[in-house]
VOGU-3710 file (C-alpha; in Angstrom, 3 decimals, decimal comma):
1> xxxxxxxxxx> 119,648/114,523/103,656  116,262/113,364/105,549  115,757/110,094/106,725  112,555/108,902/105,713  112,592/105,145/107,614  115,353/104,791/110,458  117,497/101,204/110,337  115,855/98,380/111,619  117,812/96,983/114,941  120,871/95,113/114,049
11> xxxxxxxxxx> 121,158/91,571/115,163  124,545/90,532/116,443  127,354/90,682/114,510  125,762/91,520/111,356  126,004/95,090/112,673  129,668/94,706/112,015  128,612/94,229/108,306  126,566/97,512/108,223  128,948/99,594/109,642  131,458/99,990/107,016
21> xxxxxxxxxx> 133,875/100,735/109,632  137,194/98,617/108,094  140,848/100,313/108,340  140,802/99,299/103,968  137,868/101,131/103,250  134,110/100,916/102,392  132,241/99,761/99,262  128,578/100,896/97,981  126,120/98,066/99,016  125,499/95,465/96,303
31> xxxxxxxxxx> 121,944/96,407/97,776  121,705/100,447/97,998  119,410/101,687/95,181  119,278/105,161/94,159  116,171/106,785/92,636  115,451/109,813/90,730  112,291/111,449/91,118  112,933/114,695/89,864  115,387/117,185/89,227  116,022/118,400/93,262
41> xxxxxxxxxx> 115,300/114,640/94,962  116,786/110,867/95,262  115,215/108,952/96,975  117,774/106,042/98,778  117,284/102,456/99,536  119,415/100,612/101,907  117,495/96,912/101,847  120,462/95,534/104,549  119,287/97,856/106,964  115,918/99,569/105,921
51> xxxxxxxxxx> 116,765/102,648/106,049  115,277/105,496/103,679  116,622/108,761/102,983  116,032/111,500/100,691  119,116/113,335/99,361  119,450/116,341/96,991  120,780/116,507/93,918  124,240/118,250/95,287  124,345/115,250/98,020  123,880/112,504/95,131
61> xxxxxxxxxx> 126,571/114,495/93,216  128,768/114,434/95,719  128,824/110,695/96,483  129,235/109,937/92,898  132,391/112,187/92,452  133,744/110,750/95,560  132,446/106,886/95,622  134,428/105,459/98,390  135,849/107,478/101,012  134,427/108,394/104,403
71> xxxxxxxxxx> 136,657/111,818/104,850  133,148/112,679/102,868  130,989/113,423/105,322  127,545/112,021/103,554  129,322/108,581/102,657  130,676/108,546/106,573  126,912/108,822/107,560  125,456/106,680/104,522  127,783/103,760/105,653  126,542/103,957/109,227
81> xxxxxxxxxx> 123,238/103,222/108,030  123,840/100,540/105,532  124,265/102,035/102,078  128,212/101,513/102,447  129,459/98,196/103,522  133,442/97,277/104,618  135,922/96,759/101,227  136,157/93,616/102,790  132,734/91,822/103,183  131,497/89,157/100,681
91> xxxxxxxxxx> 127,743/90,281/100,243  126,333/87,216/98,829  128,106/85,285/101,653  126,502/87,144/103,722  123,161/86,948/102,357  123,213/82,929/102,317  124,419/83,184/106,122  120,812/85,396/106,399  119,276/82,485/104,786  120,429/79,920/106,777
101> xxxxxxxxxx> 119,035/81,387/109,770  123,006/82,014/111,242  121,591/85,361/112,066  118,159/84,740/113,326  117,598/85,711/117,230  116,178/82,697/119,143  112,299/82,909/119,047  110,107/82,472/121,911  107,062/81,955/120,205  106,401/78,926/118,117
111> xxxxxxxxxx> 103,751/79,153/115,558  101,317/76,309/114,110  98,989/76,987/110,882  95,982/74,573/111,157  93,050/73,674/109,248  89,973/72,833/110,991  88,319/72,481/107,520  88,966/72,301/103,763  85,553/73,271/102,894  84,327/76,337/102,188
121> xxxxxxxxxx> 80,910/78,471/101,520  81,862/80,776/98,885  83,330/79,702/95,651  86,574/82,284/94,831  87,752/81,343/91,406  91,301/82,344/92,351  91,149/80,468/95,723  94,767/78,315/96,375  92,621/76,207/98,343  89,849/75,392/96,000
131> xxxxxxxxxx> 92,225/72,146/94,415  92,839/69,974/97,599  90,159/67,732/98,997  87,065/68,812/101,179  87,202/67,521/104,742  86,549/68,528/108,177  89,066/68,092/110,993  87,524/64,850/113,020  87,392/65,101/116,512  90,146/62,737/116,647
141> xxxxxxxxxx> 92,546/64,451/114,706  91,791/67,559/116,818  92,975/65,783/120,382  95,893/64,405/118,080  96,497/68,183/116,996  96,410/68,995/120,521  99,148/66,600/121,763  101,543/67,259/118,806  101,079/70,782/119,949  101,809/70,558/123,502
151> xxxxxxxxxx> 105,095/68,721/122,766  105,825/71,080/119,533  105,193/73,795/121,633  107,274/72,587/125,470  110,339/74,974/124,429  108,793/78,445/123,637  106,978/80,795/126,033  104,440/82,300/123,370  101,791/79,750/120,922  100,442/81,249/117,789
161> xxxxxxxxxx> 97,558/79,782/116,372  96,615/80,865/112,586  93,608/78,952/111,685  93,069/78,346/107,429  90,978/76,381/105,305  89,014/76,350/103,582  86,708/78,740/105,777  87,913/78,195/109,008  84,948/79,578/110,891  83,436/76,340/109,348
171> xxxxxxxxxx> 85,276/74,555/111,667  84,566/76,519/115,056  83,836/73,586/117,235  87,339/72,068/115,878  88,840/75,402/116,888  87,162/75,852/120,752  87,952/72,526/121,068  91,683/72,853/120,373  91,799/76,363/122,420  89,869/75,089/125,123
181> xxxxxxxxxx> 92,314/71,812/125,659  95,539/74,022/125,118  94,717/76,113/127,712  93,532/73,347/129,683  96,699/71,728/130,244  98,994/74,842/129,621  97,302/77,130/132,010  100,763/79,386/132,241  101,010/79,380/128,497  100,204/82,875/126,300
191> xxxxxxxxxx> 98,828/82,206/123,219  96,817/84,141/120,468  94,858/83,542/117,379  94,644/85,009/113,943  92,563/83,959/110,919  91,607/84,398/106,999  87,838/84,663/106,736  84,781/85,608/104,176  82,996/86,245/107,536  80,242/84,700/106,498
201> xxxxxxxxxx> 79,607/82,899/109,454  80,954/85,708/111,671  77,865/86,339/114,127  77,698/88,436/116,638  78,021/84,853/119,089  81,244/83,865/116,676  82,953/86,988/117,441  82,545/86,225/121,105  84,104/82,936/120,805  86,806/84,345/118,917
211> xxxxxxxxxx> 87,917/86,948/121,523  87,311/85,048/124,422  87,627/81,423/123,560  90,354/82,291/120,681  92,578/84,748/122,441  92,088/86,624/118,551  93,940/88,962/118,009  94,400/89,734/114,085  92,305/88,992/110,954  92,454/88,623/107,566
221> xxxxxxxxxx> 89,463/89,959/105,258  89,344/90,706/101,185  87,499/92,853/98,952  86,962/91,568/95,170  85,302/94,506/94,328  82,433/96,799/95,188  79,050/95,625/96,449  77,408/93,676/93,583  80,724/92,666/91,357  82,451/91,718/94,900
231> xxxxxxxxxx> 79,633/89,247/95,907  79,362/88,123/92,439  83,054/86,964/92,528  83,051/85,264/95,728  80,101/83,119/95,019  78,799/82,701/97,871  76,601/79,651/98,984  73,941/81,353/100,575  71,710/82,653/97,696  70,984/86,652/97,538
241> xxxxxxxxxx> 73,243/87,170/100,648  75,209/90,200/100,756  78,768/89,932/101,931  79,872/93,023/101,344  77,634/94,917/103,578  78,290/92,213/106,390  82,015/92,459/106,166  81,372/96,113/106,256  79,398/95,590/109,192  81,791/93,166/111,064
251> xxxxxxxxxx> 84,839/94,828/110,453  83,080/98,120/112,547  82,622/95,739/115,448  86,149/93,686/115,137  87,852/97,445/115,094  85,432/97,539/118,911  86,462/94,865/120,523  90,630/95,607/119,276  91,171/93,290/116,745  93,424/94,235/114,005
261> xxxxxxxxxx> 92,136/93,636/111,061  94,246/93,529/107,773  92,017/94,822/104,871  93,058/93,693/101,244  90,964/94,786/97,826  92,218/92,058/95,360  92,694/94,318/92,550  92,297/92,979/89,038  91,237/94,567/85,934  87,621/93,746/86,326
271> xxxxxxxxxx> 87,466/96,236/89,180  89,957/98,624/89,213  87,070/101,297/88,785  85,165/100,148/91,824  88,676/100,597/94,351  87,219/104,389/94,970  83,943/103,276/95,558  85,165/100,635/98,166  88,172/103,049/99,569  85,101/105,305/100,553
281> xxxxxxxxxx> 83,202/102,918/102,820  85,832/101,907/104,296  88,000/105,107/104,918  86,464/106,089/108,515  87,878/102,763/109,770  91,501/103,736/108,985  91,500/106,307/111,987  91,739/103,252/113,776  95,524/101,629/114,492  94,022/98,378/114,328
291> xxxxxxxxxx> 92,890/98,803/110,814  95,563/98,010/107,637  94,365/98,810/104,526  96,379/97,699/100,941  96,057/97,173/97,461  97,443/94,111/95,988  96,800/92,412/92,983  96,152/88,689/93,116  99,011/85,794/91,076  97,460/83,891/88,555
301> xxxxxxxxxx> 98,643/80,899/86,502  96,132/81,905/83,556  97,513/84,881/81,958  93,726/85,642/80,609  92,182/85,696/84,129  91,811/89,231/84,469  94,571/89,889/86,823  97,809/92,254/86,915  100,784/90,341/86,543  103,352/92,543/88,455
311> xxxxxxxxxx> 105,071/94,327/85,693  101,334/95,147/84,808  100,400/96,649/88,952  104,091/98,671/88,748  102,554/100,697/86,294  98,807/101,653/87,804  100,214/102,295/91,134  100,432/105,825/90,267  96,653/105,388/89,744  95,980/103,396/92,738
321> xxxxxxxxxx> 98,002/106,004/95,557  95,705/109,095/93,729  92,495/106,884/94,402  94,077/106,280/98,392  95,409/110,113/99,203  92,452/111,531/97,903  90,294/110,067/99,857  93,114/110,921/103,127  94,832/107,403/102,890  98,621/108,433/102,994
331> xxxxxxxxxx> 100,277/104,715/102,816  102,727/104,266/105,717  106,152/103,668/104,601  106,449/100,564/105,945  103,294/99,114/103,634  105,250/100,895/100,744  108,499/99,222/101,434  108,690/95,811/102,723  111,772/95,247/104,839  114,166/92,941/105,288
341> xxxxxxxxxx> 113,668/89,062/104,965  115,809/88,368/108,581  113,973/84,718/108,857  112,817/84,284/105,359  109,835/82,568/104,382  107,402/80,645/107,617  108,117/77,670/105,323  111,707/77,743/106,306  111,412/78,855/109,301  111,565/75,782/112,294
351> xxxxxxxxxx> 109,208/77,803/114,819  106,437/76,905/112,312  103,979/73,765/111,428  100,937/73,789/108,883  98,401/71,030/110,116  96,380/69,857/107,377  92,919/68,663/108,068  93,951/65,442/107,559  96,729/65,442/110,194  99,638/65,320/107,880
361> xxxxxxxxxx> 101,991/68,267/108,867  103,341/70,261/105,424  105,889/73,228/105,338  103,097/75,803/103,235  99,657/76,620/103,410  99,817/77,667/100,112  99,963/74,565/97,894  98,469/71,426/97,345  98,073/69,900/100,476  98,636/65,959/99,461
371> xxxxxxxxxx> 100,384/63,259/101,125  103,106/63,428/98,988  103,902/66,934/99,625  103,801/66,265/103,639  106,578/66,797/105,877  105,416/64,274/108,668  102,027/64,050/110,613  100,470/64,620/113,932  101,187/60,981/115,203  104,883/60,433/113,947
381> xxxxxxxxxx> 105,996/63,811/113,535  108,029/66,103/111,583  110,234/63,938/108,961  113,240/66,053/107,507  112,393/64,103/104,004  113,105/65,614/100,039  109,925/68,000/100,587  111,341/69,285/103,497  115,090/69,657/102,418  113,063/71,537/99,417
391> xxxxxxxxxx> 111,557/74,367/101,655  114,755/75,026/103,432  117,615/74,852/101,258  119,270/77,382/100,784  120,503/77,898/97,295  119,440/79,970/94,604  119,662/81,053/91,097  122,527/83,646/89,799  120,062/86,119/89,312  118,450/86,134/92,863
401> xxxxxxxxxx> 121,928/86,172/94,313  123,034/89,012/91,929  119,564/90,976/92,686  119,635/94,588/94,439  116,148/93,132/96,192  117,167/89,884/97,289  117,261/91,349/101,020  113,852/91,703/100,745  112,400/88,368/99,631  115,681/86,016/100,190
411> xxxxxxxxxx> 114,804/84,153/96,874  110,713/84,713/96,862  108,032/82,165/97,537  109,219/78,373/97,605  106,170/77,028/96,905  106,385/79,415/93,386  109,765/77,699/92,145  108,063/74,188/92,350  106,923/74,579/89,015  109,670/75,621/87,059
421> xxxxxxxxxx> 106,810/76,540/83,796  104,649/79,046/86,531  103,843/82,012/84,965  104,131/84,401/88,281  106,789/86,216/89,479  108,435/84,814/92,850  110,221/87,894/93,255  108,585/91,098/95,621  106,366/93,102/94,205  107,891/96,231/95,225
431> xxxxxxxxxx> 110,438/95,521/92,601  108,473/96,106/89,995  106,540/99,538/91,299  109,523/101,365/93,058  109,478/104,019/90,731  105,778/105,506/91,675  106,918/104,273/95,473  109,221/107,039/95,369  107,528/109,492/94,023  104,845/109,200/96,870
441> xxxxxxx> 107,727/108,714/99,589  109,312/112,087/97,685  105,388/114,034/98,063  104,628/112,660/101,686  107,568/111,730/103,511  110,475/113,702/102,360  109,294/117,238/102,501
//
């Protein structure tokens, strides 16, 4: 047996559940999953705990002839990292007390999601944000922002700042303005910022301001394709201008200064032959630490878009890992695997606010950001009304509660199960590609 990813740290008294330590016995986790890669290797899921391991075929033998005692030595040590619970625990009781946060460790840092801007200068046919209206923050609403934040924001020790639009970097005075007065009148007060970004606007004088002004720490970039076809797709306002070569070009100098910079190519079936092509200009930057490079095809309500529905990526990821470890790009496990959902979705979660440019405060980034989907605004404040009782209820279908995964996601994306008709999977998309995850856990991790 090798242990591929060690448990994540237990919180409280949920460690009691791991343990599988009760006088009447132990039971195999509703949410252990056991998979074959070949004839001499299984590789092990534990998604209440994390933990990976590889066994043999005479250790997976062994637990199957003997299912439920720990006088066997490998289901003693499987049960003290998660893949055997206590005879006695209700799992899906369990999981619901996850949900409602009974088990979530008091956060010091409180995070707030604001939009300087709604407008943008590329035109992304797949953008989220391409439906609500085009506005800029006033400077009003920005001193508003500022005083809902400082009271929002009394109780924790840390303030994260994640700036959307829209292009946010359209709305840099909004966001020095906003820094500047934070730190103004919370002078004691750590606080960072991260963004989503075309970079577009991202001159070598932006990138100051966004260290020093910004506090930046992490950013968000995309890839659509290679060159000519990604250009093409982001549509960018400014006629002949190349945005590929000037992401290139800023993401050298972000890695410079320390930024971490999370690198996704939005694969689709328009340019799944250019993901080499792209994997090699960008494949010196991943000797950096600061640098997070993944794969990840993009949802779509339009079935003929051109994109991988889920089911569709499970089955080139084979493809995809041969394009990445050929070119040296051995996936960490934990970009493989996602772990456990401990707070569930920022929408649930009370340490967060999305600002709207408006001022209206929602619960997700992600949708349509109208008045009637608003949780309460800058001036009056949160309201606990049907929208928000939406976002953080706690219920869910039979077949999310009965689901091996559910650990992972805790029910999947809110903002998906609005529409009951959506064509996209809310559930993780590591359910649907686990069987080439394996095999490249099984080739780089469990020899």
């Amino acid at each position: 047996m090798k242990i591929i990813r060690e448990p994540s740290c237990l919180q409280g008294k949920l460690s009691e559940y791991y343990a599988g330590k009760s006088p009447k016995g132990v039971k195999l986790s509703n949410h252990t999953h056991f998979q074959k890669v070949n004839a001499d290797c299984i590789i092990a899921y534990s998604f209440i705990s994390d933990v990976i391991i590889a066994l043999t075929q005479e250790e997976y033998i062994s637990i199957q002839e003997e299912t439920e005692s720990l006088k066997n030595a490998i289901i003693a040590s499987l049960s003290a990292l998660g893949f055997y619970v206590s005879s006695e625990v209700h799992e899906q009781d369990v999981q619901k007390a996850i949900r409602q946060g009974i088990f979530e460790v008091s956060s010091d840092a409180v995070k707030f999601v604001i939009l300087p801007t709604t407008n943008c200068n590329a035109g992304c046919s797949y953008c989220i944000s391409g439906k609500n209206q085009k506005q800029d923050m006033t400077h009003e609403t920005a001193l508003s922002t500022i005083k809902f934040v400082n009271e929002a924001s009394r109780a924790y020790k840390k303030v994260l700042f994640s700036w959307y639009g829209g292009e946010p970097l359209l709305g840099r005075e909004t966001i020095t303005l906003i820094c500047n007065e934070f730190r103004r009148k919370n002078p004691n007060k750590w606080f960072s910022s991260s963004f989503s970004s075309n970079l577009v606007e991202m001159s070598d004088d932006a990138l100051r301001t966004a260290i020093d002004v910004w506090n930046t720490t992490k950013i968000y970039v995309t890839f659509d394709g290679y060159k000519g076809k990604h250009n093409d797709k982001k549509g960018y306002s400014k006629s002949d201008f190349d945005g590929y070569g000037h992401s290139i070009n800023i993401i050298e100098k972000l890695l410079e200064k320390g930024v971490q910079v999370n690198c996704r190519f939005n694969i689709d079936k328009t340019n799944i032959k250019e993901l080499d092509l792209v994997v090699k200009d960008i494949k010196r930057f991943t000797k950096s630490e600061s640098f997070h490079f993944f794969v990840q095809p993009l949802r779509s309500e339009d079935k003929n878009a051109g994109f991988y529905t889920y089911e569709e990526f499970g089955e080139i990821q084979s493809l995809v890992d041969e394009i990445l470890t050929s070119n040296g790009i051995i996936p960490p496990v934990d970009s493989l695997v996602p772990k456990r959902a401990m707070k569930g979705c920022l929408a649930k979660s009370r340490h967060c606010n999305v600002i709207g440019a408006d001022g209206n405060i929602f619960r997700c980034n992600l949708g349509n950001l109208t008045q009637s989907n608003s949780t309460g605004n800058i001036h009056d404040g949160v309201a606990i009304n049907e929208v928000y009782r939406y976002f953080t209820k706690c219920d869910l279908d039979e077949e999310c509660i009965k689901c091996k995964f559910l650990p992972i996601c805790q029910g999947g994306c809110p903002e998906r199960r609005i529409n009951i008709s959506s064509t996209t999977s809310h559930c993780t998309a590591f359910k649907f590609k686990i069987e080439q995850v394996s095999k490249t856990l099984a080739k780089y991790y469990a020899g």
